[in-house]
KOLGU-44620 format. One record per atom (N, C-alpha, C): residue number from 1; residue in three letters; atom name; x negated, y negated, z negated. Coordinates in pm, 1 decimal. Atoms other than C-alpha are relative to their C-alpha. Layout:
<rs>
     k     r    a         c1         c2         c3
   NUM   ALA   CA          X          Y          Z
...
</rs>
This chain:
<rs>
     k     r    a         c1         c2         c3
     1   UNK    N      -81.7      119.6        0.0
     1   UNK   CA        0.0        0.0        0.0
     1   UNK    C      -86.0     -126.1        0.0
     2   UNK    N      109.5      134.4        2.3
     2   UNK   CA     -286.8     -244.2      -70.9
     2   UNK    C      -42.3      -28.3      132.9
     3   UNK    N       11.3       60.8     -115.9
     3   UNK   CA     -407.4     -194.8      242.6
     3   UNK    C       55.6      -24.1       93.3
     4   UNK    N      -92.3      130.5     -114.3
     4   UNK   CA     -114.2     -310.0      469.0
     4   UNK    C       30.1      -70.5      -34.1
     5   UNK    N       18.5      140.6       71.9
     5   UNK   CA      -95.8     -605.4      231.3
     5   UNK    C     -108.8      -99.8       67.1
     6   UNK    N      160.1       48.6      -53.0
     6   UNK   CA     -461.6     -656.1      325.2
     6   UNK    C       26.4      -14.2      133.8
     7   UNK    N       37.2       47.2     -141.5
     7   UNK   CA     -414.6     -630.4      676.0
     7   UNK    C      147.6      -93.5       51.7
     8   UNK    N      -91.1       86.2      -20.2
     8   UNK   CA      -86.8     -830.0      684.7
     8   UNK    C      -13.5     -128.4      -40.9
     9   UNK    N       78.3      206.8       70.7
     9   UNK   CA     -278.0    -1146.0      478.7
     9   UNK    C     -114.0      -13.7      145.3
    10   UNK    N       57.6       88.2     -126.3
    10   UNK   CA     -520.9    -1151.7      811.6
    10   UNK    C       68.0       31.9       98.4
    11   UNK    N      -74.8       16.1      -63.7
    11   UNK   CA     -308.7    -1081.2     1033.2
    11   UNK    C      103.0     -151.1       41.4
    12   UNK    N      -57.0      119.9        5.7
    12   UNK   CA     -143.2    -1400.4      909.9
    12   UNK    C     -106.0     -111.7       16.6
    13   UNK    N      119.3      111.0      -44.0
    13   UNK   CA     -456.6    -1574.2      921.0
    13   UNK    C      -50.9        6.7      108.8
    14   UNK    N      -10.1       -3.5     -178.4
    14   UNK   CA     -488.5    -1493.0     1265.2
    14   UNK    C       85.6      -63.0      119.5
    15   UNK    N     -145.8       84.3      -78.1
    15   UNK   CA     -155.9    -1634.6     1395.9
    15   UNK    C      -33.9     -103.0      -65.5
    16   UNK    N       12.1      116.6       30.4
    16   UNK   CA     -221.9    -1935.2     1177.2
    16   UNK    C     -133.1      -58.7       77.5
    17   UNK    N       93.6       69.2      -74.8
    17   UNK   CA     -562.3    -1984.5     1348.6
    17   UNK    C       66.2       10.7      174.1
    18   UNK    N       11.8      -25.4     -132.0
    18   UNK   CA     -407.1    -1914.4     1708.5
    18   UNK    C      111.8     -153.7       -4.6
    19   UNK    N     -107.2      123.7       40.3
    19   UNK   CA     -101.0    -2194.4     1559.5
    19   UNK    C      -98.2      -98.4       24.2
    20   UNK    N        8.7       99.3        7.8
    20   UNK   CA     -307.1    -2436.0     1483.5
    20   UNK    C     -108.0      -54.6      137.4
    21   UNK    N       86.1       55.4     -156.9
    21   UNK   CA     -537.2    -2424.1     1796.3
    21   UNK    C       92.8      -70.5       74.0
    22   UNK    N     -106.6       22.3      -91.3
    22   UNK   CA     -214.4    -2433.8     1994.7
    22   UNK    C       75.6     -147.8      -37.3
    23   UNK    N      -80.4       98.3        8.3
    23   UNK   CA      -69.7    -2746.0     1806.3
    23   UNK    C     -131.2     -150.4       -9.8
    24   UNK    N       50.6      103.5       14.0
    24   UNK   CA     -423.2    -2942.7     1812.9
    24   UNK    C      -48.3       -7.0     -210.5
    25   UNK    N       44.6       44.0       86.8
    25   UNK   CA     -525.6    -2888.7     1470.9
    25   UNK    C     -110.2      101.0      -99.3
    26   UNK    N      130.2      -88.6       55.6
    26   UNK   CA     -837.5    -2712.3     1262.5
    26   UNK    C       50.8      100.5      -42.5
    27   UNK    N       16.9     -194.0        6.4
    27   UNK   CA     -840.5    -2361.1     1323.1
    27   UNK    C      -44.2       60.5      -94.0
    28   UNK    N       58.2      -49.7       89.2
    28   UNK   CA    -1039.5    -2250.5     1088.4
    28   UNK    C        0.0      -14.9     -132.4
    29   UNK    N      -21.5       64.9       60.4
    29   UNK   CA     -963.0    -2471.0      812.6
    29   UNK    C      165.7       53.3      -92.4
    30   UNK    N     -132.8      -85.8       23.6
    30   UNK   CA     -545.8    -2310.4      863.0
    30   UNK    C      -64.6       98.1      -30.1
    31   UNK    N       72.8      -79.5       -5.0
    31   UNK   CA     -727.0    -2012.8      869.3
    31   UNK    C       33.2       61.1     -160.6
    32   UNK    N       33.4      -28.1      113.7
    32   UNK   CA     -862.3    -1990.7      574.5
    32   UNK    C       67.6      -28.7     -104.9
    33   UNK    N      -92.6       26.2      108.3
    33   UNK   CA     -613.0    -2178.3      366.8
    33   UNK    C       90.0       90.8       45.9
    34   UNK    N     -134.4      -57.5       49.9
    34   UNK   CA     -343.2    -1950.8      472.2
    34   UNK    C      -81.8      112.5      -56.5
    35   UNK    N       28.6      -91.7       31.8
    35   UNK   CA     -528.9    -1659.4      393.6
    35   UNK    C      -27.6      -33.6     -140.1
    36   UNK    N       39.4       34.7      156.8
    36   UNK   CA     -638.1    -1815.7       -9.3
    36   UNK    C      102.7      -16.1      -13.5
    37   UNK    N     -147.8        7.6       80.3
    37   UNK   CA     -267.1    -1931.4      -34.9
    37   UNK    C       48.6       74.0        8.6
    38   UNK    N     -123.9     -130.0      -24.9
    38   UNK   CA      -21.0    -1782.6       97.4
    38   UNK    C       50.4      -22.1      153.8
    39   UNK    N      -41.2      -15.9     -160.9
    39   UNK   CA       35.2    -1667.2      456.6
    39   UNK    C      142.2      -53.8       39.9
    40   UNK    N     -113.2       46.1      -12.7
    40   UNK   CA      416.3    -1799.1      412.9
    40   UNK    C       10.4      -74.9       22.7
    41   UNK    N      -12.1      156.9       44.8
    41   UNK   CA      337.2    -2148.4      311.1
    41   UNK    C      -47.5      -41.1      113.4
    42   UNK    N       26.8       73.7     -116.7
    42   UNK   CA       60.3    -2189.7      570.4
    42   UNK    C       49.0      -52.3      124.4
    43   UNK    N     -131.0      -32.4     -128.4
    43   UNK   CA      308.9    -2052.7      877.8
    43   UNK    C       46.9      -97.8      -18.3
    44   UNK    N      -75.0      126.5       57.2
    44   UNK   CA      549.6    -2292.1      733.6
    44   UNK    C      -52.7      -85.6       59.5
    45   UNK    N       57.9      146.1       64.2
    45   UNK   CA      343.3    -2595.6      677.1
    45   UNK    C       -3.4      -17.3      192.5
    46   UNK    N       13.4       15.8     -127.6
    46   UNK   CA      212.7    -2568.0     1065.0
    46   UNK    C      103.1       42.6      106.5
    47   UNK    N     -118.4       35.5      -42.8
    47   UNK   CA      552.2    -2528.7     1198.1
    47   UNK    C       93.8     -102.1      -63.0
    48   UNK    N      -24.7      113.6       11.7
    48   UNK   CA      684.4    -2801.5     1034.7
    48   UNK    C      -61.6     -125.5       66.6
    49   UNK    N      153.8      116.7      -36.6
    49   UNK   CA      356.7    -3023.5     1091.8
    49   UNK    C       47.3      -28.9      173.7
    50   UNK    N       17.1       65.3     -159.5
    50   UNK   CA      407.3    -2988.4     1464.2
    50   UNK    C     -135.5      -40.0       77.5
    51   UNK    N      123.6       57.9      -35.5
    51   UNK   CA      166.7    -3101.4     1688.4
    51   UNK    C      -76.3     -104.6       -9.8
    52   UNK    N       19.8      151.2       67.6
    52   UNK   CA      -86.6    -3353.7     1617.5
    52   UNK    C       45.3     -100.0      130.9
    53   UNK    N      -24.5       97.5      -90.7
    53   UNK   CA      -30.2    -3674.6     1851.3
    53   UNK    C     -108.9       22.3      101.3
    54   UNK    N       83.1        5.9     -125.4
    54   UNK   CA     -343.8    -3607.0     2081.9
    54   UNK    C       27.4      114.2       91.6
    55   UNK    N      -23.3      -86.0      -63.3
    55   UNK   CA     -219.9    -3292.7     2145.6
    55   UNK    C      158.4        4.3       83.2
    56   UNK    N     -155.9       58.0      -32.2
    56   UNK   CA      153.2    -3446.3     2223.8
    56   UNK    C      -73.3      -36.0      147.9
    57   UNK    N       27.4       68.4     -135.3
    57   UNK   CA      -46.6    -3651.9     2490.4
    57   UNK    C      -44.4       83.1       79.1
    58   UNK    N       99.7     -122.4      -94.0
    58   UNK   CA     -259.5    -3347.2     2636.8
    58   UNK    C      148.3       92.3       94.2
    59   UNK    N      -99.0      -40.6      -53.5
    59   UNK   CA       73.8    -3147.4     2659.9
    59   UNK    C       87.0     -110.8       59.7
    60   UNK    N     -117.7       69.1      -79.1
    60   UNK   CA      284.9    -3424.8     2830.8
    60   UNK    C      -70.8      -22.2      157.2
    61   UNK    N       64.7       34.5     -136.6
    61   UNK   CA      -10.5    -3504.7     3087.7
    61   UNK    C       13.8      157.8       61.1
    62   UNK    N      -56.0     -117.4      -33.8
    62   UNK   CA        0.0    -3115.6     3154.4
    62   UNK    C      132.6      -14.9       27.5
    63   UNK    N      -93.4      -40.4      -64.8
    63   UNK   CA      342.8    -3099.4     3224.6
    63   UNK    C       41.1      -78.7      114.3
    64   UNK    N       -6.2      116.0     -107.0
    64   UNK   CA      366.8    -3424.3     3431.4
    64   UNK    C      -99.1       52.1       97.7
    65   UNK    N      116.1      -29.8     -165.9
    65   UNK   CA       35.0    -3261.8     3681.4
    65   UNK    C      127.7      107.2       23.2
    66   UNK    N      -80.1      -63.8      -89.8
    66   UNK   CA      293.0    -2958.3     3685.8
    66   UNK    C      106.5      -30.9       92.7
    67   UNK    N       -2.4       39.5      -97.3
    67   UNK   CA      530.5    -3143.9     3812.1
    67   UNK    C       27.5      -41.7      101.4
    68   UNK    N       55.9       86.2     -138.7
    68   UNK   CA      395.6    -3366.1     4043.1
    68   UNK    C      -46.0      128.1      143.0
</rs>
């Protein structure tokens, strides 16, 4: 039992680092805090959070080259 606990806490710290790449914000940083907190909260926090604003602009110029 411990260890699909164990592999379900990185597992979560895996999707939180692939999250926060995807929304523009430190990978490694989610990462690691979800994995010390709690894989719930982090998820959470970076679906709430949203994307940061540079990454708002990256994705809008992307969809505007598509398209054009």
């Amino acid at each position: 039992m411990e260890l699909i606990t164990l592999i379900v806490w990185i597992l979560a710290g895996a999707a939180a680092y692939k999250m926060a790449e995807s929304r523009g914000r430190n990978e490694w940083g989610w990462a690691v805090g979800t994995v010390l907190l709690s894989p719930i909260v982090g998820l959470l926090l970076l679906l709430i959070l949203g994307d940061t604003k540079e990454m708002k602009v990256i994705k809008a110029k992307e969809l505007k080259d598509l398209i054009s």
